[in-house]
GUNU-223370 format. One record per residue (C-alpha): residue number from 1; residue in one letter; chain; z, x, y. Coordinates in steps of 0.02 Angstrom, whole numbers, plus 50000, padded with zeros to 5 digits. Each point is the difference from the previous one (the first is absolute). Example, Ala and Ser with C-alpha at 12.3 -4.5 7.8 and 13.67 -1.06 7.14 Angstrom:
BEGIN
n res chain pz px py
1 A A 50390 50615 49775
2 S A 49967 50069 50172
END
This chain:
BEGIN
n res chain pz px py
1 X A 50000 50000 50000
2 X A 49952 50059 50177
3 X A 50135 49940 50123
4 X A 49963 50019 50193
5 X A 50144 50030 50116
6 X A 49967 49929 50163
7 X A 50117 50079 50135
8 X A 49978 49880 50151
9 X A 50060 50021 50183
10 X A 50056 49804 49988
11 X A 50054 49915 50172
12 X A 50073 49830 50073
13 X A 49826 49937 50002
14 X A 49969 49903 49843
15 X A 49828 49991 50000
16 X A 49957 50161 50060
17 X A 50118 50068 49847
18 X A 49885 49872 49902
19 X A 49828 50067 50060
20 X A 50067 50182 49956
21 X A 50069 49962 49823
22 X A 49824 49901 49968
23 X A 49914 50168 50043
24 X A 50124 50079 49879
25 X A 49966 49929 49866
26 X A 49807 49984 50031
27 X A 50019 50191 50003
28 X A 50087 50003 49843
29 X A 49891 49905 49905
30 X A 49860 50111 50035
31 X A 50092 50140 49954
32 X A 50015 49924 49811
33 X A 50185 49958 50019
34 X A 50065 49828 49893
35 X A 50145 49992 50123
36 X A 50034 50026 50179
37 X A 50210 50011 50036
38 X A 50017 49975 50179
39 X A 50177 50029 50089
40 X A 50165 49889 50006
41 X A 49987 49901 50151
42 X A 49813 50019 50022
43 X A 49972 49834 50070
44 X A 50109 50045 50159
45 X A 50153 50131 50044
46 X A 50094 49860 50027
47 X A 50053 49837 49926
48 X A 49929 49850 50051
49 X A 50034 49868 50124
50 X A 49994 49853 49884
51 X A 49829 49956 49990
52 X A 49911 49982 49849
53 X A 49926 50171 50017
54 X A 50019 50058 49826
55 X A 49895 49878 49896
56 X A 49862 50030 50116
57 X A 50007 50205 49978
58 X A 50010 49965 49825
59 X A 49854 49899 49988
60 X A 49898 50140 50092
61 X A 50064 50121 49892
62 X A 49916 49886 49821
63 X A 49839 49982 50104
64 X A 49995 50179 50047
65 X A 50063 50037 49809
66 X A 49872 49885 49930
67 X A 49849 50056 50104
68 X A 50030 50195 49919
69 X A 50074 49958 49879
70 X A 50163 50128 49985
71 X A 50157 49917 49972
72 X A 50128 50018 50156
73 X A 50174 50050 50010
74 X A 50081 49974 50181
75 X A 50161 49986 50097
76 X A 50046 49848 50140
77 X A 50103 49905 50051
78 X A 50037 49796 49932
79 X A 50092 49869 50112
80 X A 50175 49975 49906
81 X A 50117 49843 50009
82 X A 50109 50060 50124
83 X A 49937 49998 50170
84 X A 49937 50151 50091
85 X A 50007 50111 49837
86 X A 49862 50050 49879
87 X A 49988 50052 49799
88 X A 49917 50191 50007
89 X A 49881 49965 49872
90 X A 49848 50097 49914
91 X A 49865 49875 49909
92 X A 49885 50064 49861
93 X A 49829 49924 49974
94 X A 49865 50036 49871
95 X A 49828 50025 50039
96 X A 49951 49830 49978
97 X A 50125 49971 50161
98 X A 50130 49912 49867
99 X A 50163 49997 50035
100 X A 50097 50153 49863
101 X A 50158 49973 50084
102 X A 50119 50024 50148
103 X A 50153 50119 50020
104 X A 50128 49987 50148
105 X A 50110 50158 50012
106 X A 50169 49990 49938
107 X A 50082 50163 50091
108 X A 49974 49960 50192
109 X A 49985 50168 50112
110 X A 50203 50000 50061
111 X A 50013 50184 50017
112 X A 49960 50156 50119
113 X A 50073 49885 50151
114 X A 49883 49847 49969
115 X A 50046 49825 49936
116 X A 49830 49922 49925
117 X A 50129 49830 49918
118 X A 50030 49947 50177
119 X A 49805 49935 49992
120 X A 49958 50002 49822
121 X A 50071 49917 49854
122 X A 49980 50096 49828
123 X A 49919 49953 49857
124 X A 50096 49946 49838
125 X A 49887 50001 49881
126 X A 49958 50165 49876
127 X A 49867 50119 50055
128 X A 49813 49931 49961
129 X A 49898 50053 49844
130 X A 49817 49973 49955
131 X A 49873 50057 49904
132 X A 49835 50059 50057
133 X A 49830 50089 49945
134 X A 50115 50044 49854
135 X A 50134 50083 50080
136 X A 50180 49920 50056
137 X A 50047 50013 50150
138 X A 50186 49968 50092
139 X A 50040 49975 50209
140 X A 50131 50023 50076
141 X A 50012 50038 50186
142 X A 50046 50167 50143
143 X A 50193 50015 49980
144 X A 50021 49932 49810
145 X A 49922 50170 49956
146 X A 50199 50063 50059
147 X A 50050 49890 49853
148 X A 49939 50085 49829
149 X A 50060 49826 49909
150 X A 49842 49905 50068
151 X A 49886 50135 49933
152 X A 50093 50009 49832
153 X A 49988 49818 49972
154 X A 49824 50026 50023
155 X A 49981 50125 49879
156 X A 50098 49950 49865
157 X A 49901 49838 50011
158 X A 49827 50085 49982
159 X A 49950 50041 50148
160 X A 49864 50167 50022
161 X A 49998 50006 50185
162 X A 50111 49933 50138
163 X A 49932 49933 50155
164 X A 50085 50052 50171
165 X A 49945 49904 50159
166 X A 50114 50092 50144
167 X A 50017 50029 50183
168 X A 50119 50149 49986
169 X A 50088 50054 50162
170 X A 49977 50144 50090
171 X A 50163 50098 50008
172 X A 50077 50153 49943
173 X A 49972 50054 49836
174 X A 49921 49851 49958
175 X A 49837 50044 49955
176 X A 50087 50129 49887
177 X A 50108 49842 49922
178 X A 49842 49896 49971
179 X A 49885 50127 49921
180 X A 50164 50068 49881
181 X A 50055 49805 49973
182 X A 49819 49963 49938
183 X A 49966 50142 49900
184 X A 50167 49982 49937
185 X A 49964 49819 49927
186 X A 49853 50053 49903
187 X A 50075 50140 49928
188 X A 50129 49919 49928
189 X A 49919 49849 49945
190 X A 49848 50083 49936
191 X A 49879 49892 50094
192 X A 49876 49997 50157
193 X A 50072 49958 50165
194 X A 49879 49943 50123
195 X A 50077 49990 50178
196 X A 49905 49945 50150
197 X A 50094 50045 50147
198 X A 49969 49920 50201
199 X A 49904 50129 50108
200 X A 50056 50039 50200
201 X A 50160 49989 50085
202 X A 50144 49968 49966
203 X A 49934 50032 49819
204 X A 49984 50144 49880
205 X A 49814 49957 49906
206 X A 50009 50111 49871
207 X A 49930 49901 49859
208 X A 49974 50073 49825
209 X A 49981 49967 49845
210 X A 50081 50075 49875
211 X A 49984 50054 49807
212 X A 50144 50002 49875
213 X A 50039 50167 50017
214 X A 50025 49987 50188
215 X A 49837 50073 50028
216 X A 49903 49922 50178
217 X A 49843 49974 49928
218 X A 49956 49929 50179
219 X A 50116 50010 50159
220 X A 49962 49930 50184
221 X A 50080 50105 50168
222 X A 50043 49879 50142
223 X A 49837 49926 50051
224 X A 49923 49854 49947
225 X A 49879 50013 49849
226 X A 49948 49955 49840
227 X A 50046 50072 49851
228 X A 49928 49987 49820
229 X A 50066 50063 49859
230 X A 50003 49986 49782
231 X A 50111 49931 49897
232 X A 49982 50096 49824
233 X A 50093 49890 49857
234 X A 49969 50158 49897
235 X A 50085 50103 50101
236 X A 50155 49873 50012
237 X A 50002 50012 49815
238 X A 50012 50173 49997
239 X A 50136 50010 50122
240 X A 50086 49899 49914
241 X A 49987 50089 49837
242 X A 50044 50140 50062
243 X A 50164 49921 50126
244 X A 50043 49845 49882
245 X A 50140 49973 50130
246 X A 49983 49806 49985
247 X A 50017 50009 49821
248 X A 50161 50128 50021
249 X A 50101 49867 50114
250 X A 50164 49943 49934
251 X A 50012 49810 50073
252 X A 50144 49989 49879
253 X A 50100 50110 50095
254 X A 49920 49983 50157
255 X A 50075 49788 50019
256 X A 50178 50075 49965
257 X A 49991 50097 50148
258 X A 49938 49884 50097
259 X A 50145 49871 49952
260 X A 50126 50126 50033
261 X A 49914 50032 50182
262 X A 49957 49806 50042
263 X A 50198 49996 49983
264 X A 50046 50137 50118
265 X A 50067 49982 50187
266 X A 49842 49952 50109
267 X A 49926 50137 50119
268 X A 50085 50002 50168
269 X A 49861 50082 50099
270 X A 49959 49961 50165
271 X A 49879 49860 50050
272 X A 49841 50075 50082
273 X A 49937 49956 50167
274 X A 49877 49876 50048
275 X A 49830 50022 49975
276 X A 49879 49993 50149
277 X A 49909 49815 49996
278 X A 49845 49988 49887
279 X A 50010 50172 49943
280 X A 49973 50016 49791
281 X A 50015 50088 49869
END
């Protein structure tokens, strides 16, 4: 499978971040791709104001994944029930523009100073899985990649190559967190990771995809671009015959510990401080 990573320079402006994203993936078509994975939050930076926004992106995006037909994995952002918040949400369609399913992140960015709960609700649901051109494929979303549980799950459920949608702060040493957090995933889940990260200010970019020995076999700088890169089922067999770390696990062992720490005194850390309005994650 050829999977395109489009790093785009999204905005406030829906439909310019539309027209963009249709380029995208007209450009990854014609580079042979069977997926385009644009960024989380890709329909806007920020959430939106209530309108029905969302079903209207996504029916651009199964008209634009119909027309080249490459299946299409992006981020945006869904109206939730309570008013003036949103669900940060990444849909997957094939390349018939059918719906494969919908994720909304379940770890919300509250960290490094910003508070991405006071506008977004998390998702509740466990991370998304389908199956495509032969290969399966997992999402999860930006700051869940902190969380080696999500990517686990994943794994242990069959999963060859994780999908990442992100708009990674800048900051420092983040860039040096994201590309050792995604490489780190793979690794020890023997699998692909595919992250597409946002491009410009206040972002990192920095997309990549990844094989499952932590090897970039593709990797973006800050600017936006497109990316295209393999996914080699051979070589994730041979990885793992060679690291059979998923087979090696000891669940047994692994849910006593986790009783024994579900039971100790909660963390007593400081609350961090409030994220500027309508700036993700």
């Amino acid at each position: 499978m050829r999977i395109a990573l489009a790093q785009l320079a999204a905005g406030s402006d829906k439909q310019a971040n539309l027209r963009r994203t249709v380029e995208l993936t007209a450009a990854a078509a014609a580079a042979g791709a069977g997926l385009v994975l644009l960024p989380e939050c890709s329909m806007a930076v920020m959430p939106p104001d209530g309108s029905p926004a969302a079903v209207a992106y996504v029916d651009a995006l199964r008209a634009a994944a119909r027309d080249r037909r490459i299946a299409v994995v992006a981020g945006i952002y869904e109206r939730a029930e309570e008013p003036g918040r949103a669900h940060n949400t990444v849909v997957a369609l094939d390349s018939a523009g059918a719906l494969l399913g919908a994720y909304r992140k379940v770890h919300l960015y509250d960290a490094f100073g910003h508070r991405e709960s006071d506008r977004v609700v998390p998702g509740v649901a466990e991370p998304l899985r389908f199956r495509l051109d032969g290969v399966e494929l997992g999402v999860q979303t930006c700051y869940d990649v902190r969380f080696p549980e999500p990517t686990r799950y994943l794994a242990a459920s069959g999963a060859e190559v994780v999908l990442l949608p992100a708009a990674w702060l800048h900051g420092p040493l983040k860039e040096a967190h994201w590309e050792t957090l995604v490489r780190a995933r793979a690794i020890e889940n023997g699998l692909y990771v595919a992250a597409a990260g946002m491009a410009g200010r206040p972002f990192t970019g920095c997309s990549m995809l990844v094989d499952p020995m932590g090897v970039a076999v593709v990797r973006a700088g800050e600017a936006e671009t497109l990316l295209v890169g393999e996914v080699d089922l051979d070589r994730l067999r041979a990885v793992r015959r060679t690291n059979p770390g998923l087979e090696n696990r000891r669940p047994d062992l692994y849910a006593r510990w986790l009783e024994r720490t579900a039971a100790a005194p909660a963390s007593t850390s400081a609350a961090p401080a409030s994220t500027p309005e309508g700036q993700p994650h």
